[in-house]
SEROTI-647998 format. One line per field, with one value per residue (C-alpha): residue number from 1; residue in three letters; x, y, z. Coordinates in steps of 0.5 Angstrom, whole numbers. Layout:
SEROTI-647998
i <- c(NUM|...) .
aa <- c(ALA|...) .
east <- c(X|...) .
north <- c(Y|...) .
up <- c(Z|...) .
//
This chain:
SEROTI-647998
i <- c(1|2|3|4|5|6|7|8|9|10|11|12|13|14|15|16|17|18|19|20|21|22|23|24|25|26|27|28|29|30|31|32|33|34|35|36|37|38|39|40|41|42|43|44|45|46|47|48|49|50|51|52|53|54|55|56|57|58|59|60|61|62|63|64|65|66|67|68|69|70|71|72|73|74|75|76|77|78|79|80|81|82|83|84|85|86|87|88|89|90|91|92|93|94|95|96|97|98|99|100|101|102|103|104|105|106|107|108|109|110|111|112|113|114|115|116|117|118|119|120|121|122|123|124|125|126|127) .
aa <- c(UNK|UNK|UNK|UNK|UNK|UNK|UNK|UNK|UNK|UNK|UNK|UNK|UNK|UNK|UNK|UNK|UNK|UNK|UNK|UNK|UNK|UNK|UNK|UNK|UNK|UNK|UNK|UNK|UNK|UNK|UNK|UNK|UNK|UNK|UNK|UNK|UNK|UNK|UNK|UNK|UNK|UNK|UNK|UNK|UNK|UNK|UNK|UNK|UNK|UNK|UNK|UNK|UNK|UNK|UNK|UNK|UNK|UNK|UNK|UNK|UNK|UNK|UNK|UNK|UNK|UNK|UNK|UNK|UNK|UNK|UNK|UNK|UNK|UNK|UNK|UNK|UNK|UNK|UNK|UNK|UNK|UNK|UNK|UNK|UNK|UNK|UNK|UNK|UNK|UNK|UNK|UNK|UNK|UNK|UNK|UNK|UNK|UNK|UNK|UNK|UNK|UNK|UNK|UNK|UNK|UNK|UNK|UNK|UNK|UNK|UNK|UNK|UNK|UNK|UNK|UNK|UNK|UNK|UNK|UNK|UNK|UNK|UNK|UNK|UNK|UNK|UNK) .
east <- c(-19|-15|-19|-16|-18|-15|-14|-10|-12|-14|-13|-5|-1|4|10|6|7|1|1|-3|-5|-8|-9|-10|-13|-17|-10|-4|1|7|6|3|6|2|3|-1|-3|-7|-13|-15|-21|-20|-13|-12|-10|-2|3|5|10|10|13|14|12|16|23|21|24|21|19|18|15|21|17|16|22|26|20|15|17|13|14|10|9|8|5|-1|-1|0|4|4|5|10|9|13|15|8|6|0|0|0|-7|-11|-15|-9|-12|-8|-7|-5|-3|-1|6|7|12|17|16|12|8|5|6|0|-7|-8|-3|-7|-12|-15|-16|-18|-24|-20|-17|-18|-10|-12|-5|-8|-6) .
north <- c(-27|-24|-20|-14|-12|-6|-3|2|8|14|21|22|29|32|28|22|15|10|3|0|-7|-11|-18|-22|-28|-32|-35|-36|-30|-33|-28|-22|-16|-12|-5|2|7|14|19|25|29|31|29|22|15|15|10|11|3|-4|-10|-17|-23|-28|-24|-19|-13|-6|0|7|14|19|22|18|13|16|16|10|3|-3|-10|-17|-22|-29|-33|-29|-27|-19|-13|-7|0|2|11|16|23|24|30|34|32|25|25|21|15|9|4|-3|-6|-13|-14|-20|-20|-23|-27|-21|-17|-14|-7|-3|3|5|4|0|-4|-6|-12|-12|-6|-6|-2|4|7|15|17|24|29|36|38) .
up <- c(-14|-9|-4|0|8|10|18|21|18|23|25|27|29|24|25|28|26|23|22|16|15|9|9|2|2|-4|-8|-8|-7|-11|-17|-14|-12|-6|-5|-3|-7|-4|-6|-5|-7|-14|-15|-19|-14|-13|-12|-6|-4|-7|-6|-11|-6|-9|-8|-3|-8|-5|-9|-7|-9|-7|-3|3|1|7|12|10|9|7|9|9|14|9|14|15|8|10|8|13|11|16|16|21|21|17|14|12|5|7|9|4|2|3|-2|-2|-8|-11|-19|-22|-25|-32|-35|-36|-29|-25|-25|-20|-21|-24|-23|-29|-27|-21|-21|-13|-9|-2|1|3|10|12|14|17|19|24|30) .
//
């Protein structure tokens, strides 16, 4: 079991910069890959970035790939979601996410791929 306890979220102005943060605990990180996916009312749970533990690789959705950056802190077993130049259509619910990867990679870019969410934090873009 892996559990996944989000901080970070908040009301910012467009333009504007949040840190989000999430912290894993429960086992051994080794073997997971750690992302961020998103949600808004009626729409289905995006992914957003992902990075694989074991090597550091990172992935991104094209739409904030030149604006957001994910990054982790191994001794506190955390990954950040490092946001900017944020736009209205960010606004969302962040979910962190956990998969475990297999013995031919990893997946988690899709929902069903993932094995551990955290609860959810409200990012709000409004002037």
């Amino acid at each position: 079991q892996v559990q996944l306890v989000e901080s970070g979220g908040g009301l910012v102005q467009p333009g504007g910069s949040l840190r989000l943060s999430c912290e894993a605990s429960g086992r051994t990180l080794s073997n997971i890959a750690m992302g961020w996916f998103r949600q808004t009312p009626g729409k289905e749970r995006e992914f957003v970035a992902a990075l694989t533990w074991s090597d550091g690789k990172i992935f991104y959705r094209n739409s904030v790939k030149d604006r957001f950056g994910i990054s982790r802190d191994v001794a506190k077993n955390t990954v950040y979601l490092q946001m900017n130049n944020l736009k209205p259509e960010d606004a969302a619910v962040y979910y962190c996410s956990a998969s475990v990867c297999a013995s031919y990679g990893c997946m988690f870019r899709l929902p069903t791929d993932i094995d551990y969410w955290g609860q959810g934090t409200q990012v709000t873009v409004s002037s």
